[in-house]
DRENVO-437995 format. One record per atom (N, C-alpha, C): residue in one letter; x, y, z. Coordinates in pm, whole numbers, plus 50000, padded with zeros to 5 digits. Each point is the difference from the previous one (the first is absolute). Last residue first. Example, Ala and Ser with C-alpha at 12.3 -4.5 7.8 and 13.67 -1.06 7.14 Angstrom:
BEGIN
S512854977550708S500825011950006S499235010950073A500294942849993A499115011950000A500905012050000
REM end
This chain:
BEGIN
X219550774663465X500314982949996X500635000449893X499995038850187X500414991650100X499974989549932X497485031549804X501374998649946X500974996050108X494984997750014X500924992449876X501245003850005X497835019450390X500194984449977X500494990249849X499335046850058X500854998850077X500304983750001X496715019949783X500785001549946X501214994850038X495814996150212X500354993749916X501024997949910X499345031550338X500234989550063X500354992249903X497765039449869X501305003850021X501024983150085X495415001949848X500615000149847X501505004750057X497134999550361X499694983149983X500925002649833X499205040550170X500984992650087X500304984149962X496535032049759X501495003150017X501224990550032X495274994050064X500374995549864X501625000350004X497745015350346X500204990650033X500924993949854X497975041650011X501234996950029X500604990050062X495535008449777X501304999749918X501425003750082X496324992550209X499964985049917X501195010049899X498605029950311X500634990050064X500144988749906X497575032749827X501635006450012X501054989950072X495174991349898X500954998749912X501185007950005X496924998450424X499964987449893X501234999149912X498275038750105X501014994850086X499944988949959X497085017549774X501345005449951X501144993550098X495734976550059X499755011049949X501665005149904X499394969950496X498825005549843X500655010049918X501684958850395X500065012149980X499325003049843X500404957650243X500215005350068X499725016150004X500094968449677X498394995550116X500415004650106X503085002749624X498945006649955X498874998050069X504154984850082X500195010450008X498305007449973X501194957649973X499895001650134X499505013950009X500974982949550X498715001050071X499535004850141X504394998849820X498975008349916X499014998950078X502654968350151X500135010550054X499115012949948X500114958749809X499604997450095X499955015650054X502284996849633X498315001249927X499135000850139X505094989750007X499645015150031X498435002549928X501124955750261X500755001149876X499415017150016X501934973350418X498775000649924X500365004549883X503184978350218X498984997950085X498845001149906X504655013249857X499074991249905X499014992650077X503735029950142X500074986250053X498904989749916X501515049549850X501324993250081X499704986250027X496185029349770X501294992949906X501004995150100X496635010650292X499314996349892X501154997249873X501005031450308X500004985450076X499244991749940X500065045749842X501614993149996X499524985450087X495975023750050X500144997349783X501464994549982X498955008050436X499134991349979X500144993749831X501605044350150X500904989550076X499494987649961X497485037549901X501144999049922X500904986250057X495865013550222X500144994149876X501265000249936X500705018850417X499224987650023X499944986449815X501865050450129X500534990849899X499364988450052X499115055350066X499604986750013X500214989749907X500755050750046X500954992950041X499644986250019X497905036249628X500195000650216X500964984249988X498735014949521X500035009850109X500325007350112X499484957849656X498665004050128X500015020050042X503334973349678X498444999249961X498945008850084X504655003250063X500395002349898X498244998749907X501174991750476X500025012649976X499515004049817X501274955950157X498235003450064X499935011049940X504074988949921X499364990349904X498475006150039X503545008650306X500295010049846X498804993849920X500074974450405X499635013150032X500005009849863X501574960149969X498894992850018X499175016850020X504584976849820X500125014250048X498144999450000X502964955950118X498645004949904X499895015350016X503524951850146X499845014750066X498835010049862X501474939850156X499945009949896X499125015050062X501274942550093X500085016650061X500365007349920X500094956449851X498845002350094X500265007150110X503544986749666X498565006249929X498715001550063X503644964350076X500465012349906X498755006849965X499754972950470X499764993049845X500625016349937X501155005950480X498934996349954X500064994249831X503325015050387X499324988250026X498744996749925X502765036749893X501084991050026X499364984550022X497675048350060X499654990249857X501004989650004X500325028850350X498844989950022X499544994849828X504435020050077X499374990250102X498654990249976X500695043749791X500864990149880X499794985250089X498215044950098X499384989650021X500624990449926X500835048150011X500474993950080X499494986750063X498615034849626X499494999850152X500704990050134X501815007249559X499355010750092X499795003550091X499444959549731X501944998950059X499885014850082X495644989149806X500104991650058X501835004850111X498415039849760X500044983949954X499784995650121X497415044349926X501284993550046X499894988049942X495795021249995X500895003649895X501364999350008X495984978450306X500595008849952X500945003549896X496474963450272X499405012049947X502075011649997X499434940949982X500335012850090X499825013149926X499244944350024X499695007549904X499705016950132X501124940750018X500725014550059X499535007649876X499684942150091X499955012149905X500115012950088X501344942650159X498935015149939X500655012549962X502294954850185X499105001649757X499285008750019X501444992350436X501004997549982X500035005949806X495745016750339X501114986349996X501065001749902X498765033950350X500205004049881X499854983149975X499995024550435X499544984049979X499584997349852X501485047250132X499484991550100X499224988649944X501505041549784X500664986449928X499674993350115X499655045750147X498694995749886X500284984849930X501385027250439X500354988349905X498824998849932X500965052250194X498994985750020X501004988749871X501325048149983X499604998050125X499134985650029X502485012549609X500745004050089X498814998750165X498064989649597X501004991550036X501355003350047X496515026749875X499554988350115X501064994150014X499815030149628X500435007550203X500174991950050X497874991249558X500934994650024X500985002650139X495004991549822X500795011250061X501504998050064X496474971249811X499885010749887X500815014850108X500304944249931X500535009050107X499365017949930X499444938849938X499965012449980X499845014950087X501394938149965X499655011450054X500045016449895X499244940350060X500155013749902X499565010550091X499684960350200X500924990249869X500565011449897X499264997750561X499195009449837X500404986649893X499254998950523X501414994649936X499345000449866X497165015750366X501795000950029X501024993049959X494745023649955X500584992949924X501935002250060X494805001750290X501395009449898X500804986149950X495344978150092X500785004950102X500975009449899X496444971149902X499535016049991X501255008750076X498334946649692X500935004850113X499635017749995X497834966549732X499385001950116X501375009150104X498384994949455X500805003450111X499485000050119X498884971949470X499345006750108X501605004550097X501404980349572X499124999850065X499835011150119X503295005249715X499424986949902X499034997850079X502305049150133X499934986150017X498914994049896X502565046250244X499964993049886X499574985849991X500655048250360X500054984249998X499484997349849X501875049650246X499344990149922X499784986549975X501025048550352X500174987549945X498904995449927X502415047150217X499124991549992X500274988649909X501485045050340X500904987549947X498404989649935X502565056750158X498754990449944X500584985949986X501805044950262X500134989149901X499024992649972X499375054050046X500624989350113X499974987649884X498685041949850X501234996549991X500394992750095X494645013450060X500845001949860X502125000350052X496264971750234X500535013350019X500654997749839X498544962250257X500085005349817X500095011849967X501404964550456X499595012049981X500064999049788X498964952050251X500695012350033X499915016049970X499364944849836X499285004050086X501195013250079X500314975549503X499984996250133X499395011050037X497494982349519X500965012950145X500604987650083X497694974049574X499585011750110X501415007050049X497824962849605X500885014450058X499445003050099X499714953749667X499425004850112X501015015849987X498014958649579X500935008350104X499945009350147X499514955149495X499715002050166X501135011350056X499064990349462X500484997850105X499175001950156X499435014949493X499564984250075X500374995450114X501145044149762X500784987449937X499104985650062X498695039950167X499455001549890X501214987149905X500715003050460X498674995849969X499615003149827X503975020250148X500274988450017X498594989949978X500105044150004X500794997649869X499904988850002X498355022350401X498844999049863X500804991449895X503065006550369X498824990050011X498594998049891X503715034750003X500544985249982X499024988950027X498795044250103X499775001649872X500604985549934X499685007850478X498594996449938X500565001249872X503795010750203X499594988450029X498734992949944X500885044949925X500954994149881X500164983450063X497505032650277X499394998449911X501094995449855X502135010050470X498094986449984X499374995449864X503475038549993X500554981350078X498934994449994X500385053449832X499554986949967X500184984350059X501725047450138X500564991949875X499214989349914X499095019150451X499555008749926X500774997549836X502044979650421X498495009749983X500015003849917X504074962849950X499765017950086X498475000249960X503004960249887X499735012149984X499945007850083X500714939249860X499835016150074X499915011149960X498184945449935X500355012149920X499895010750126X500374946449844X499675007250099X500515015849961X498344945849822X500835012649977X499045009550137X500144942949854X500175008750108X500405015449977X497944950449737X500445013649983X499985009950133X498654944649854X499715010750076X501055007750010X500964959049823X498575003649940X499875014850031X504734977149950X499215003650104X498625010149888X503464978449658X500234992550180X498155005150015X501025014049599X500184981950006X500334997350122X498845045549854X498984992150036X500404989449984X503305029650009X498995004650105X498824986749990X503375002749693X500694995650130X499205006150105X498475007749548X500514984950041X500554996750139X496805041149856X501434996049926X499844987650110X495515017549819X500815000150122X501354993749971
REM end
């Protein structure tokens, strides 16, 4: 876990939007297998609303050194992930962002692109970062689901979980070939992030 995540706050707030049928719930459970299989303490669930395929999705993860008793939506993330980037023309997805959290955005635009130079202005150099997350699914899966892929870039960006964690997530979630189309494009992303991050530092 990188340094400036685990020398303050014990407990991990990420919140993740989308759309139906993208995967949201299940890249929340898949952060939560990762996170337990490191030893950790974790929770996921949904908010409460329509899952219609292309309505917004919003679900959450909790992280913790001990037991979780809190169950309420998560309204001040420490990490957000967006696997649809639309949203953020229609909904504040940066709603109660803290100040040192992380931003990991499903598209093949920059950051400057997308016209978020603002909201990186207020954040640490390097905790908002844009993941071509959809080209990457396509490129293994097929179909358009960057749940895992996203999970494998947010895994090298904030060093929460490590990408062996996620492997695994990946693999108690899904069998067989799917399984390994998704673990290797997690691979992808988490080797495309990494890159990104050495040559920043």
């Amino acid at each position: 876990m990188s340094a400036n995540i685990a020398g303050g706050r014990a407990i991990l707030q990420i919140r993740i939007h989308g759309r139906g049928g993208q995967g949201v719930v299940t890249a929340a459970e898949m952060l939560s297998i990762a996170a337990f299989e490191q030893g950790r303490h974790a929770q996921a669930f949904p908010s409460f609303g329509s899952e219609r395929t292309g309505a917004p999705v919003v679900a959450f993860c909790r992280i913790d050194d001990k037991a979780i008793r809190l169950r309420e939506p998560i309204l001040a993330p420490d990490a957000l992930i967006v696997q649809d980037a639309h949203l953020l023309d229609q909904i504040d997805v940066f709603q109660g962002l803290k100040p040192d959290g992380y931003v990991l955005i499903n598209s093949r635009h920059s950051v400057s692109e997308m016209g978020l130079d603002e909201v990186a202005a207020g954040l640490p150099s390097g905790h908002i970062l844009t993941l071509p997350a959809t080209e990457i699914a396509m490129k293994h899966l097929h179909r358009p689901l960057p749940n895992a892929v996203l999970l494998g870039g947010f895994a090298a960006m904030t060093g929460m979980i490590s990408l062996e964690a996620v492997t695994y997530a990946i693999g108690r979630k899904f069998k067989g070939e799917v399984a390994e189309r998704n673990i290797g494009a997690a691979a992808e992303a988490h080797a495309m992030l990494s890159a990104h991050e050495e040559a920043r530092a």
